[in-house]
Backbone bond lengths (Angstrom), bond angles and torsions (degrees), N, CA, C in turn:
res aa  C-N    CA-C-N  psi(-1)  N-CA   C-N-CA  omega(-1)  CA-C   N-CA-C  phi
1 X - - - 1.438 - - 1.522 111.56 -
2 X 1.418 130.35 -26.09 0.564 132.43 179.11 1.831 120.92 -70.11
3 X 1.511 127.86 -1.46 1.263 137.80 166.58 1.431 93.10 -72.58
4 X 1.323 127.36 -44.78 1.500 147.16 -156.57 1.607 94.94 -56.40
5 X 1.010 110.10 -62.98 1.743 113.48 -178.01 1.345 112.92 -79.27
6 X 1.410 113.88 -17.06 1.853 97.72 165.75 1.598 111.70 -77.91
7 X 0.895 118.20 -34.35 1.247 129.00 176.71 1.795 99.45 -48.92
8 X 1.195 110.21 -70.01 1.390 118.76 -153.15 2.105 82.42 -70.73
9 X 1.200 145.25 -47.41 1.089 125.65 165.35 1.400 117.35 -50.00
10 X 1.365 145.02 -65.25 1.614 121.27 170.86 1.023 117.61 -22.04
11 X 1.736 132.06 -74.25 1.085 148.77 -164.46 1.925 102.47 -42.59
12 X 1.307 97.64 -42.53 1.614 101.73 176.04 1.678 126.34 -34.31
13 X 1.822 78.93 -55.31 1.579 112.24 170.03 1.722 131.01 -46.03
14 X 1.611 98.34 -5.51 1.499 116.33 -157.07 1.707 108.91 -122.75
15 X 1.461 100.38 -1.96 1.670 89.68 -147.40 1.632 121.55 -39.70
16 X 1.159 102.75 169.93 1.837 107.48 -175.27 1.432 113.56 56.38
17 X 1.566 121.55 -24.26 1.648 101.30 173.90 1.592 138.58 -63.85
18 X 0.751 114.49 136.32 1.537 133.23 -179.13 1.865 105.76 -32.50
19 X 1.352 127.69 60.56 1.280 128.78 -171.39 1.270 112.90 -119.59
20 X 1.543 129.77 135.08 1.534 133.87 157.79 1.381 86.78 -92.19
21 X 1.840 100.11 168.74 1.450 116.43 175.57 1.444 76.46 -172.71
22 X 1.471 94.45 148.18 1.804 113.37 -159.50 1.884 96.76 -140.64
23 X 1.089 92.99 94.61 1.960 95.39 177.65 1.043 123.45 -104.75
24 X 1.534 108.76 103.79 1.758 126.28 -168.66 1.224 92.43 -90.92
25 X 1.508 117.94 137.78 1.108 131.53 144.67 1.381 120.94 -124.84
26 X 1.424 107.94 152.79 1.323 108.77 -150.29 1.394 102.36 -143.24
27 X 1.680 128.03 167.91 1.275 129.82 -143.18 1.971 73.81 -121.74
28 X 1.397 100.56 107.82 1.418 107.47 -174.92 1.669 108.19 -118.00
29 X 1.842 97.61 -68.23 1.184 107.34 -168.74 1.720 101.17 -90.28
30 X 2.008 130.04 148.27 0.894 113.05 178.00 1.661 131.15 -64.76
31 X 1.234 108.37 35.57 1.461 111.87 169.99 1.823 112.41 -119.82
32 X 1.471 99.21 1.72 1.240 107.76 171.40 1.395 106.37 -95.39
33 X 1.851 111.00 80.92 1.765 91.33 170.52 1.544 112.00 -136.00
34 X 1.713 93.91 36.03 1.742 118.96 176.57 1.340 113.44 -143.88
35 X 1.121 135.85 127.81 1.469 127.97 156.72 1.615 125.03 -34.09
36 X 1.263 100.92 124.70 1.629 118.92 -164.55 2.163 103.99 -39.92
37 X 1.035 102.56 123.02 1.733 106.43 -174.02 1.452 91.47 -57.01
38 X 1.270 113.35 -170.82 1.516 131.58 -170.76 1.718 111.46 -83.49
39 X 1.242 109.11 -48.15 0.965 104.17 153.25 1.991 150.93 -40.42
40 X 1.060 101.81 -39.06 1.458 131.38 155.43 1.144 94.88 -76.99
41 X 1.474 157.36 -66.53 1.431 123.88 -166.24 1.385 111.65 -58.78
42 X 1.815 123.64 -42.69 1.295 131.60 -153.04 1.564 88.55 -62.83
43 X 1.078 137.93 15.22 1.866 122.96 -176.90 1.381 106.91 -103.59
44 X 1.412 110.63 10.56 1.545 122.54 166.97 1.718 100.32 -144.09
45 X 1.410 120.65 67.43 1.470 129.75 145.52 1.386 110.10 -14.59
46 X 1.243 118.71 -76.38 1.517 122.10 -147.49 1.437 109.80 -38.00
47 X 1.661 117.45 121.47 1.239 113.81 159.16 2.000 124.98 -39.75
48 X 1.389 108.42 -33.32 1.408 85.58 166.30 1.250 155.77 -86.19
49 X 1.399 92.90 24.84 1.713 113.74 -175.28 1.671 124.59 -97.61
50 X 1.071 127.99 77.44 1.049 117.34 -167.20 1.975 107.19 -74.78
51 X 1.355 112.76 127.19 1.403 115.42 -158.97 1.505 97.64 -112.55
52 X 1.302 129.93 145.65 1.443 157.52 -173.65 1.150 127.99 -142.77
53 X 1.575 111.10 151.58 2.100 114.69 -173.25 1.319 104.20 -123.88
54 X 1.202 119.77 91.89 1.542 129.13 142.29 0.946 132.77 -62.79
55 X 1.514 130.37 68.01 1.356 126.41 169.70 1.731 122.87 -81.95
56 X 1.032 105.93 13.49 1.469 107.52 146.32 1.494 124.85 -114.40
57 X 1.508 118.34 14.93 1.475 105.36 143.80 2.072 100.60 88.95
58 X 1.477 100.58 -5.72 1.585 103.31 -171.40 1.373 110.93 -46.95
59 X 1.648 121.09 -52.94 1.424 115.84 173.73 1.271 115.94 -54.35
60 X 1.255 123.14 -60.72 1.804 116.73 175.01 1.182 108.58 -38.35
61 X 1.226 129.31 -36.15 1.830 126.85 -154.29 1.263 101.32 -82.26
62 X 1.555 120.56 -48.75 1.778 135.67 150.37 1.846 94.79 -19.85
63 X 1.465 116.01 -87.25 1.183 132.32 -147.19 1.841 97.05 -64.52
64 X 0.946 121.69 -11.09 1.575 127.51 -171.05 1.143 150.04 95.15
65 X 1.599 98.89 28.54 1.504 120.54 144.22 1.004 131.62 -27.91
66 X 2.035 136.07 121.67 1.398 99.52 -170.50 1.777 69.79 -149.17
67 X 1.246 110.97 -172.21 2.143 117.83 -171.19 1.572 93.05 -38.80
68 X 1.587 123.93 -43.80 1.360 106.57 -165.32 1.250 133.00 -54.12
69 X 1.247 146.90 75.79 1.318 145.48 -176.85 1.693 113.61 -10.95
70 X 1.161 113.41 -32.40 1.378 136.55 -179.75 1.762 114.14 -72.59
71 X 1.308 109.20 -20.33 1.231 116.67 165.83 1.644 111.08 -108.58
72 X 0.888 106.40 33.85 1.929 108.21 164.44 1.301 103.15 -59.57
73 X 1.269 150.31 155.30 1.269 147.35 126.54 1.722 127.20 -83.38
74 X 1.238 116.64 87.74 1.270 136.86 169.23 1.124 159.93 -129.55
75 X 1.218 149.83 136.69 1.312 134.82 -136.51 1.389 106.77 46.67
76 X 1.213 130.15 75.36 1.120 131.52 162.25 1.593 119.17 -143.78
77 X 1.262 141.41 174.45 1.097 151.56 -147.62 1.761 101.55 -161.36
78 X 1.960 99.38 150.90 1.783 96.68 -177.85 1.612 86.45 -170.84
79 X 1.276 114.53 129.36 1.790 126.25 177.35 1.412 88.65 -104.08
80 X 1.307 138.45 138.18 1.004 170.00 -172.38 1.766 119.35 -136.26
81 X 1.401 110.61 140.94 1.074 106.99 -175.76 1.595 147.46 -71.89
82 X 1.758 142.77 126.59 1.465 99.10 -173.61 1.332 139.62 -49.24
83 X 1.378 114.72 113.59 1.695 108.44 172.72 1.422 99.79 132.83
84 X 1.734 108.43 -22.40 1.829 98.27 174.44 1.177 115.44 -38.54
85 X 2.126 91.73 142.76 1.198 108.62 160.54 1.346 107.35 -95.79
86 X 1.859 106.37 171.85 1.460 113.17 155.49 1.302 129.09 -35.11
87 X 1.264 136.53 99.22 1.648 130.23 172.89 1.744 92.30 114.34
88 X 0.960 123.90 -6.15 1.715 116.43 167.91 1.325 104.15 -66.71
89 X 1.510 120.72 138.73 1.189 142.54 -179.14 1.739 111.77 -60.30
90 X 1.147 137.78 164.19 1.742 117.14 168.00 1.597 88.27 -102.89
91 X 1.612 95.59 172.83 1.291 113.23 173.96 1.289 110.18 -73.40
92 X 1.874 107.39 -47.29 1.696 97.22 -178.80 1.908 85.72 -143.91
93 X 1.522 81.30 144.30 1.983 101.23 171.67 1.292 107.86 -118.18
94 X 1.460 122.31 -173.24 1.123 109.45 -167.98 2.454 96.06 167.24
95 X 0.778 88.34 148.87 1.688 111.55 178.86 1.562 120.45 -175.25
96 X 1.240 107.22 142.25 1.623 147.63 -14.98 1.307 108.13 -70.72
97 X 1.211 133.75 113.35 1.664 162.02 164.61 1.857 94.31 -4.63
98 X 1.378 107.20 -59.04 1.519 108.95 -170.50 2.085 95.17 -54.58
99 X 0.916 91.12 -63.10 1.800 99.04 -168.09 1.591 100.10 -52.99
100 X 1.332 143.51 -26.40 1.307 126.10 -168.46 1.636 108.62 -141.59
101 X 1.396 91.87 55.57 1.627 108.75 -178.37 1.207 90.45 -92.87
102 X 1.481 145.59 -14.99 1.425 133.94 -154.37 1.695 78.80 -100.99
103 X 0.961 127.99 -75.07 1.758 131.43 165.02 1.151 121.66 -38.98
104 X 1.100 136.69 7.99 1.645 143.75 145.00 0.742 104.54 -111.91
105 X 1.165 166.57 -39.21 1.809 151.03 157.13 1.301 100.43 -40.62
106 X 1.295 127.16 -81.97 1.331 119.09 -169.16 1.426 132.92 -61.07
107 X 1.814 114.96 -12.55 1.213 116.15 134.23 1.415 148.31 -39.59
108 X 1.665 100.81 -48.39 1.616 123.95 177.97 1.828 94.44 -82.01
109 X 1.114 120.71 -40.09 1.823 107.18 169.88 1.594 111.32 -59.43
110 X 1.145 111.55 -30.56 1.733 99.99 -176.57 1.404 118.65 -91.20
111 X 1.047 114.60 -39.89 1.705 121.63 137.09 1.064 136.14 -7.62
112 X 1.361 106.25 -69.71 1.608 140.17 176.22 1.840 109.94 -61.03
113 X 1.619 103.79 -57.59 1.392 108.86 171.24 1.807 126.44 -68.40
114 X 1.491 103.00 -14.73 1.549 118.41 155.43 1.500 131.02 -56.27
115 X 1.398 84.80 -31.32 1.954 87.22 -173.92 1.534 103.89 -152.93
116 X 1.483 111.93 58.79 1.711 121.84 172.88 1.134 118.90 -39.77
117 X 1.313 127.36 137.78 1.523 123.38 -155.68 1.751 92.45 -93.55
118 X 1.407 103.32 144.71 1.104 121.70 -166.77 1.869 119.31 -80.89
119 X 1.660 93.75 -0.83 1.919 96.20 -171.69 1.709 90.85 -74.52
């Protein structure tokens, strides 16, 4: 949970910009065998986050999940470009979210200064 609140601190860093943020959670560790209560979502406020429960792991399995437990994809983070499609690469990825919040901020700032929102 604690990726959960770095996240929602970057985003701080941004206010009013033009940002999606997509928060999968997923049935990883064996205490994950419910979708995160309300509380656990509220650790990412920001209206631009639309947050989700994958407990079958479909996005990881996309990203390259395979029997190895060791290939889960989690706690992780990825800035992507305006206009990506499905299967577009990100500009910058990054795991465990807490450790490379300083490298996803300044990803989503260069990003951001790439394609200035036009209001």
């Amino acid at each position: 949970m604690q990726g959960a609140s770095a996240i929602e601190d970057v985003l701080k860093k941004f206010p009013g910009e033009r940002v999606t943020v997509f928060a999968i959670w997923e049935k990883v560790l064996s205490s994950d065998w419910s979708p995160p209560i309300a509380r656990v979502m509220a650790r990412i406020s920001d209206l631009r986050v639309a947050q989700f429960w994958d407990p079958e792991r479909v996005l990881s399995h996309h990203l390259g999940e395979t029997e190895d437990r060791k290939t889960i994809v989690w706690d992780w983070v990825a800035v992507y470009p305006e206009g990506a499609k499905w299967g577009s690469k990100p500009n910058y990825s990054g795991r465990p979210v807490v450790k490379v919040a300083e490298a996803f901020e300044a990803a989503l700032g260069k990003e951001l200064r790439s394609h200035p929102d036009p209001r």
